[in-house]
C-alpha positions in Angstrom: 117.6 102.9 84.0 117.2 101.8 80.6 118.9 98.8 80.9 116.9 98.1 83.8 113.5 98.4 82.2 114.7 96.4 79.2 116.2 93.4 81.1 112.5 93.2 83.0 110.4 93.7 79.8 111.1 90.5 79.3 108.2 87.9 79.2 110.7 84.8 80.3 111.9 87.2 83.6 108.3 87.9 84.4 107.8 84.4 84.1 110.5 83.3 86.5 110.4 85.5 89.3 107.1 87.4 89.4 105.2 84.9 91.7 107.6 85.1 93.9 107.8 88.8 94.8 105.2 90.1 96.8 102.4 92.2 95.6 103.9 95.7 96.8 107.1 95.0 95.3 105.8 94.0 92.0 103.3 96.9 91.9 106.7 99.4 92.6 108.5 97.5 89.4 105.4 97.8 87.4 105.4 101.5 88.2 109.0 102.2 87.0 108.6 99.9 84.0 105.8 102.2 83.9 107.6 105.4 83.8 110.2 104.0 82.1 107.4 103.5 79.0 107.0 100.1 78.9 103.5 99.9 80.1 102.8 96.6 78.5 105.5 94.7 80.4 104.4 96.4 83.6 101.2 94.8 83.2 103.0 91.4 82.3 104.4 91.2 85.6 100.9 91.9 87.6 99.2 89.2 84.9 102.0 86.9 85.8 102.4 87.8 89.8 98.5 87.1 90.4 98.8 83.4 88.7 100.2 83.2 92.3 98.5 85.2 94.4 95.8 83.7 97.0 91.8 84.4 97.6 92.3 87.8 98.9 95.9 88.8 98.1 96.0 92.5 95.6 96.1 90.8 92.3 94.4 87.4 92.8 92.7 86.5 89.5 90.6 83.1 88.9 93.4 82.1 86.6 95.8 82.3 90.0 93.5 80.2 91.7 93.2 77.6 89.2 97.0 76.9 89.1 
């Protein structure tokens, strides 16, 4: 597990691939980055997720709807 949370701690990861899970999945690897310490990459992959997310979805932001 500590791999794990180490290998998705990082910001280029996030980057990649966190748009294109949905919101539950990335709320459940936010909650094990979570448990696993690593609270500021958990909230790295929410930031990142709703640059994506649509007028409505969990974690839409103004920032997603501007991209």
């Amino acid at each position: 597990m500590a791999e794990f949370a180490l290998v998705f701690s990082r910001p280029d990861t996030a980057a990649d691939l966190a748009t294109r899970l949905s919101c539950r999945d990335v709320d459940a690897l936010a909650e094990i980055l979570r448990a696993r310490g690593q609270v500021e990459a958990a909230a790295m992959w929410i930031e990142e997720h709703a640059t994506g997310d649509d007028e409505g979805d969990a974690h839409h932001t103004e920032r997603g709807s501007e991209q």
